[in-house]
C-alpha positions as CSV (number, residue, x, y, z in Angstrom):
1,X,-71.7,45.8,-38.2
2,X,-68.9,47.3,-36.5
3,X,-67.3,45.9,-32.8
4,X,-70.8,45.9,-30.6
5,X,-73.1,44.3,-32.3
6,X,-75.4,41.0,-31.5
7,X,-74.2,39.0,-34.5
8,X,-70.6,39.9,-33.6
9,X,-71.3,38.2,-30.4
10,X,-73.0,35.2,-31.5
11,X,-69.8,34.2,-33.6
12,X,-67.4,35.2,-30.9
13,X,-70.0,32.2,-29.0
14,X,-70.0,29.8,-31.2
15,X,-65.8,29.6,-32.0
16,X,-65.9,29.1,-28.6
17,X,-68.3,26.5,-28.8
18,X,-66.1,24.7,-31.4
19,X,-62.7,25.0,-29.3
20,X,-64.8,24.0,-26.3
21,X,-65.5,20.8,-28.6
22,X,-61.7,20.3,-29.7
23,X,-60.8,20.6,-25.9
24,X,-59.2,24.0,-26.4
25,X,-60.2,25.3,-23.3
26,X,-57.9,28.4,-22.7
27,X,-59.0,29.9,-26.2
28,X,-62.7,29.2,-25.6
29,X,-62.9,31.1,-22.6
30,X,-61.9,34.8,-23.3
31,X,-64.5,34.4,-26.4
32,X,-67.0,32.9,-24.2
33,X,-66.6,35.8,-21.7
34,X,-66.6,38.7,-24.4
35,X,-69.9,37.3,-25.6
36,X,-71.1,37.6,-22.5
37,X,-70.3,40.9,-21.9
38,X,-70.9,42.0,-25.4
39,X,-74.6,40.5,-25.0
40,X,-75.2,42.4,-21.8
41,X,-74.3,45.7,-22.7
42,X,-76.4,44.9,-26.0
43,X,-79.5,43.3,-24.8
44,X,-79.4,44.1,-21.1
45,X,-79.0,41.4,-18.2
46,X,-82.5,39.7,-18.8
47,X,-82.3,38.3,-22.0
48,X,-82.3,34.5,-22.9
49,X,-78.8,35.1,-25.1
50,X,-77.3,36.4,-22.0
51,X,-78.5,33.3,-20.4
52,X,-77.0,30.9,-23.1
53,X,-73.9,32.9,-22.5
54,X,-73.7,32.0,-18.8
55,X,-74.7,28.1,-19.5
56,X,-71.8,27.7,-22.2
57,X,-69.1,29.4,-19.6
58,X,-70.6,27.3,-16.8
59,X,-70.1,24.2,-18.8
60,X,-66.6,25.3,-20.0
61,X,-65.6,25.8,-16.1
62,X,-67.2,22.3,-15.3
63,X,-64.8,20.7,-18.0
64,X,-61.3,22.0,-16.3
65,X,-62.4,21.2,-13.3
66,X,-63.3,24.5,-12.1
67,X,-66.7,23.4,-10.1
68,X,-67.0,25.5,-7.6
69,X,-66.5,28.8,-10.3
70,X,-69.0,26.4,-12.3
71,X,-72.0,26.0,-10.3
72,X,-73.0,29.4,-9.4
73,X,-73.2,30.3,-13.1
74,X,-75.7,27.4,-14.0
75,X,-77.9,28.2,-11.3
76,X,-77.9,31.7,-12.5
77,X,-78.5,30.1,-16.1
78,X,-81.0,28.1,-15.3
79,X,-83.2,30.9,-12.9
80,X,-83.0,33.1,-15.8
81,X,-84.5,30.7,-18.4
82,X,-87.1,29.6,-16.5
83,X,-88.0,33.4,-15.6
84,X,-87.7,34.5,-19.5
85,X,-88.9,31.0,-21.0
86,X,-91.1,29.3,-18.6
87,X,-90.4,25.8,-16.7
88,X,-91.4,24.0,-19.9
89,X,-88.7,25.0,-22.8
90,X,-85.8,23.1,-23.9
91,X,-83.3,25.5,-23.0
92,X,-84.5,25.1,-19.4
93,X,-83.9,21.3,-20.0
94,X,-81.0,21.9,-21.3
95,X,-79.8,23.8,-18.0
96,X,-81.0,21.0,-15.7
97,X,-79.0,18.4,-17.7
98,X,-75.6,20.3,-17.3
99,X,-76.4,21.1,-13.9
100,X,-77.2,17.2,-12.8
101,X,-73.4,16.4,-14.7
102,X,-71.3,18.8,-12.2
103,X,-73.4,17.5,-9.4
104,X,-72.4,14.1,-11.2
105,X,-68.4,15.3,-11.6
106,X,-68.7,15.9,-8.0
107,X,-69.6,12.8,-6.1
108,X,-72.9,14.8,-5.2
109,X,-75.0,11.8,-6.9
110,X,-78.2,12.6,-4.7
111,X,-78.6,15.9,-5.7
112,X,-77.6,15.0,-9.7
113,X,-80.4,12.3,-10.2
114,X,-83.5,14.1,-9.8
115,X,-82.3,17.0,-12.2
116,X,-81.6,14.2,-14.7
117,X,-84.5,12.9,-14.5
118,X,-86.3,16.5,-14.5
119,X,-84.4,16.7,-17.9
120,X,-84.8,13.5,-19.1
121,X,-88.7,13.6,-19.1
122,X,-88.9,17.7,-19.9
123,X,-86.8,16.5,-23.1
124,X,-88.9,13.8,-23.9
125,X,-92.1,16.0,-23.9
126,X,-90.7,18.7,-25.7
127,X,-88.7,17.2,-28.5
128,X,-89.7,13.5,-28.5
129,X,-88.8,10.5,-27.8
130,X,-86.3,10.3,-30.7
131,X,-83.6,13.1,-30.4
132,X,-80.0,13.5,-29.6
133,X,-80.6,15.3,-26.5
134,X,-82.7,12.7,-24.8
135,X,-80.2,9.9,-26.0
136,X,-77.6,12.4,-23.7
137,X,-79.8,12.7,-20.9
138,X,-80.0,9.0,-20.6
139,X,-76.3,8.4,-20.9
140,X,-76.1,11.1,-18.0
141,X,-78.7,9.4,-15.6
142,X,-76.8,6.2,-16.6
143,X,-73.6,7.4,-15.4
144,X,-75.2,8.4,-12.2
145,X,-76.5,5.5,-11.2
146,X,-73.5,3.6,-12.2
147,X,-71.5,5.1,-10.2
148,X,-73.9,4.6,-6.8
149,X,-73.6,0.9,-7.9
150,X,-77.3,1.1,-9.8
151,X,-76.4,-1.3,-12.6
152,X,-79.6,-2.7,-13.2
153,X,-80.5,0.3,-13.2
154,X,-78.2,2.1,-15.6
155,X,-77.8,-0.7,-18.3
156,X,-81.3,-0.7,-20.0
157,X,-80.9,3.5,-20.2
158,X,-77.5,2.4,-22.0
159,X,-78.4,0.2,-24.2
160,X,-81.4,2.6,-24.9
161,X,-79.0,5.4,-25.4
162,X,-76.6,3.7,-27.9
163,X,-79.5,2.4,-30.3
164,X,-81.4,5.8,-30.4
165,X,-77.9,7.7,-31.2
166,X,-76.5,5.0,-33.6
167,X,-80.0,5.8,-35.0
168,X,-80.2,9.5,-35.1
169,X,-76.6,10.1,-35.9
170,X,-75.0,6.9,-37.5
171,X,-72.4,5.0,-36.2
172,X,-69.9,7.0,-36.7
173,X,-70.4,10.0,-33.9
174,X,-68.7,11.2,-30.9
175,X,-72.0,10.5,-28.9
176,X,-71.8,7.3,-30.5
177,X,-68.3,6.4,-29.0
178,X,-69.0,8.1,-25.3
179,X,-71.7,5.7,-25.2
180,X,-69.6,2.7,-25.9
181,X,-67.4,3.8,-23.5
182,X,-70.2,4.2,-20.7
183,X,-71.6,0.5,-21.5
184,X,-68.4,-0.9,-21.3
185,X,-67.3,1.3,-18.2
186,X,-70.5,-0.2,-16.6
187,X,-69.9,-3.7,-17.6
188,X,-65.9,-3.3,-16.2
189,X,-67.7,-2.1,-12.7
190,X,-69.3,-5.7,-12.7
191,X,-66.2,-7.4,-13.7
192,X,-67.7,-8.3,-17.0
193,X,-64.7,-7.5,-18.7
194,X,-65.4,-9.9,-22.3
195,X,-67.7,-7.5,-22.9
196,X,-66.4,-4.8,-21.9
197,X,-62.7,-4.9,-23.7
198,X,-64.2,-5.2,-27.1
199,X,-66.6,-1.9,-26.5
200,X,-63.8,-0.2,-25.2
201,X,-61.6,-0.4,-28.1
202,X,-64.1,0.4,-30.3
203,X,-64.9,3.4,-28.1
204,X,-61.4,4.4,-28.6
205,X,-60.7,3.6,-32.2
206,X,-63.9,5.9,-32.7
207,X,-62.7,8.3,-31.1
208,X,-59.3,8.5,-32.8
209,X,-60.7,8.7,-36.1
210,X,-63.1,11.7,-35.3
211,X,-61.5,13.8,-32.8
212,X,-58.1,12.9,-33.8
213,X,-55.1,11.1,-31.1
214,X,-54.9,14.5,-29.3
215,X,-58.1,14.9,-27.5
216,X,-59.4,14.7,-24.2
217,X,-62.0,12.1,-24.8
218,X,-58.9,9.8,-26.3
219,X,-57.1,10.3,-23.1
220,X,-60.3,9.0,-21.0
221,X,-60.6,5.6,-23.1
222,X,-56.9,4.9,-23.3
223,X,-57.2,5.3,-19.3
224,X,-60.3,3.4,-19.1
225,X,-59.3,0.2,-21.3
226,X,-55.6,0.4,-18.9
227,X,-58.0,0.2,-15.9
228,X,-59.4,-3.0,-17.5
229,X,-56.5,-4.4,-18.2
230,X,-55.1,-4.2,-14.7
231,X,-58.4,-5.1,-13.0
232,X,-57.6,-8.4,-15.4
233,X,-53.8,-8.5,-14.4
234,X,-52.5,-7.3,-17.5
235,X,-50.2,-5.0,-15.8
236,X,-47.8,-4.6,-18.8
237,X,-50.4,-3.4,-21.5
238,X,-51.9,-1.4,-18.4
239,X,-48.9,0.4,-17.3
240,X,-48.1,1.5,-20.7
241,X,-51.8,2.8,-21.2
242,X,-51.9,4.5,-18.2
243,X,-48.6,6.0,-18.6
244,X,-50.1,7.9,-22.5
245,X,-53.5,8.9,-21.0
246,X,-51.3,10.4,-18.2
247,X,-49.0,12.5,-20.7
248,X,-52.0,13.4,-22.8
249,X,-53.9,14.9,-20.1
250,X,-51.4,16.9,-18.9
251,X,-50.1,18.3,-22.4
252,X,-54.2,19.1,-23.0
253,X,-55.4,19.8,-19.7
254,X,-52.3,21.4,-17.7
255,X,-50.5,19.5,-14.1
256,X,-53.6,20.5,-12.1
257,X,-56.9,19.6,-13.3
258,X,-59.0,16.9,-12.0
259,X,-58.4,13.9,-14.8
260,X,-54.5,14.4,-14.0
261,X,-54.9,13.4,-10.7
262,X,-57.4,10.3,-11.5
263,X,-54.1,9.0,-13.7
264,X,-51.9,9.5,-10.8
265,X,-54.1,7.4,-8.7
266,X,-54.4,4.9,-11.8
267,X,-50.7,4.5,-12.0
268,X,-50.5,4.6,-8.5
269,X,-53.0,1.9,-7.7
270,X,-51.2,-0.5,-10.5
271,X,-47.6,-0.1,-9.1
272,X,-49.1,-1.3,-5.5
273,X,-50.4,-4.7,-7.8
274,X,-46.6,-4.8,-8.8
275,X,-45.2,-4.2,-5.2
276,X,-43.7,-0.6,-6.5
277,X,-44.3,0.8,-3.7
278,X,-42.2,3.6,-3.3
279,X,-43.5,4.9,-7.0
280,X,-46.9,4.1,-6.1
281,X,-46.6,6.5,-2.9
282,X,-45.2,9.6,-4.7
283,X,-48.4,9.5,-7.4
284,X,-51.1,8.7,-4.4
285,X,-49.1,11.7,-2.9
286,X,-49.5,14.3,-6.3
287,X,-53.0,13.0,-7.3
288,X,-54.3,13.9,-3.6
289,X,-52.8,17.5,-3.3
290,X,-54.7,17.7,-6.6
291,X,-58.1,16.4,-5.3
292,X,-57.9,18.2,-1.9
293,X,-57.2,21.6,-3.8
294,X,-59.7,21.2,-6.6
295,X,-62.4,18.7,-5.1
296,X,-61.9,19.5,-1.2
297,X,-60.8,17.5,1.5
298,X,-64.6,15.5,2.0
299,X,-65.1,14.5,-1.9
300,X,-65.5,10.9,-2.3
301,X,-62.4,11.0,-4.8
302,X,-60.2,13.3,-2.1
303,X,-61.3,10.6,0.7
304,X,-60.9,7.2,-1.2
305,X,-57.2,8.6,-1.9
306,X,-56.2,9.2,1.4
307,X,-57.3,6.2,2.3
308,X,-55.3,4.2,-0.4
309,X,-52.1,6.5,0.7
310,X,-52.7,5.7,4.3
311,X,-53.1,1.9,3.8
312,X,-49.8,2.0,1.5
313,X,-48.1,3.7,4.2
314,X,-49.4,1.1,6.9
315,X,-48.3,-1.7,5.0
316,X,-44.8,-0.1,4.6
């Protein structure tokens, strides 16, 4: 079919799909952005392949970190579905979900809930009750309201979550472990940490065996059990934890991105348990020039740093 062709950009998409998946990020990207391109000059600016072009870079950006760079494209994403498809179409839905998770990455919880919940019920009316996108819609809201201290709130839409995907995809699933490893996020915020621990580990374990040890996702639950253990007092199995998700995250994610920083402040937070204080101050120091320069200096994240530095300092 020759360089400039629709197919040809469809599969230069959907490899960067998969290394999108596999938390390849730097190859995804120059694929995701000659699709684009290639789509445009093919099918013109108003078509809705040009539109699932711009969601799929959006969504890449929103992964590394890279919100601001992030948002402008969904919006642009969305308007153009909903001009070429209607407000009713799953594609639309499908927009208003990944916008409501950068909103969600971003501390901007108030403006993240209601598109969940747009996406949540155009999902349900669409493709039915029963379907892997609603059980990720719920898992989204879930995570929204967990972290503005909803629990009651987010625990029924978990529990929902888990059974529908355990149904619709087996046990054995990535969406499957990520929902473990909301549940038992959720239960850790309420300091119910029996249940939580052994949700975790299966979370990770899962996770492991399907994405392999070198994966973003196995970064997240190795920090997130290490949190556990140090909200417990289990600094030891903590600090050693917290010192692989660390390692991990930088070899997969480079020294600058957003998850780096929240394992500096991990670290840093368990050395001020262990009266390390002059360790504890250089991390809170790295993980806040990270937040200031990719979150800005008013994101909850940025603030709740600077306040943790400043204390450390006081006490000093």
């Amino acid at each position: 079919l020759g360089d400039e062709h629709p197919d040809v950009a469809t599969s230069l998409n959907n490899l960067a799909v998969l290394y999108r998946l596999q938390g390849r990020y730097r190859e995804a990207e120059p694929l995701y952005i000659q699709a684009l391109a290639l789509r445009r000059n093919l099918l013109g600016d108003e078509h809705p392949d040009v539109a699932t072009s711009l969601n799929n870079l959006a969504v890449l950006y929103s992964f590394q970190s890279r919100y601001s760079e992030a948002e402008p494209v969904h919006i642009q994403a969305l308007a153009l579905r909903r001009q070429l498809l209607g407000d009713e179409h799953p594609d639309v839905a499908e927009s208003l979900h990944n916008l409501a998770g950068l909103y969600n990455y971003q501390g901007r919880y108030s403006e993240a809930e209601p598109f969940a919940i747009q996406a949540l019920a155009l999902f349900r009316k669409l493709l039915g009750k029963e379907h892997p996108f609603v059980a990720q819609t719920l898992n989204n809201l879930a995570l929204i309201y967990s972290f503005q201290s909803k629990y009651s709130e987010a625990e029924p839409l978990l529990i929902e979550a888990l059974e529908l995907t355990r149904k619709l995809l087996g046990d054995e699933h990535p969406d499957v472990a990520q929902t473990l490893n909301n549940l038992a996020l959720l239960y850790n915020y309420q300091g119910r940490y029996s249940e939580a621990e052994p949700l975790y580990i299966q979370a990770l374990e899962l996770k492991r065996k399907l994405l392999g040890d070198e994966h973003q996702d196995v970064a997240t639950n190795l920090n997130n059990l290490a949190y556990l253990y140090r909200d417990q007092g289990r600094y030891s199995e903590a600090e050693t934890l917290f010192i692989k998700a660390l390692a991990l995250r930088r070899k997969l994610l480079g020294d600058e991105h957003e998850n780096v920083a929240h394992s500096f402040k991990n670290l840093a937070a368990l050395y001020c348990d262990q009266g390390r204080y002059s360790e504890a101050e250089l991390l809170y120091m790295q993980a806040l020039d990270i937040f200031e320069r990719r979150l800005g200096a008013n994101h909850p994240n940025t603030a709740a740093v600077r306040k943790s530095l400043e204390d450390l300092r006081d006490f000093l």
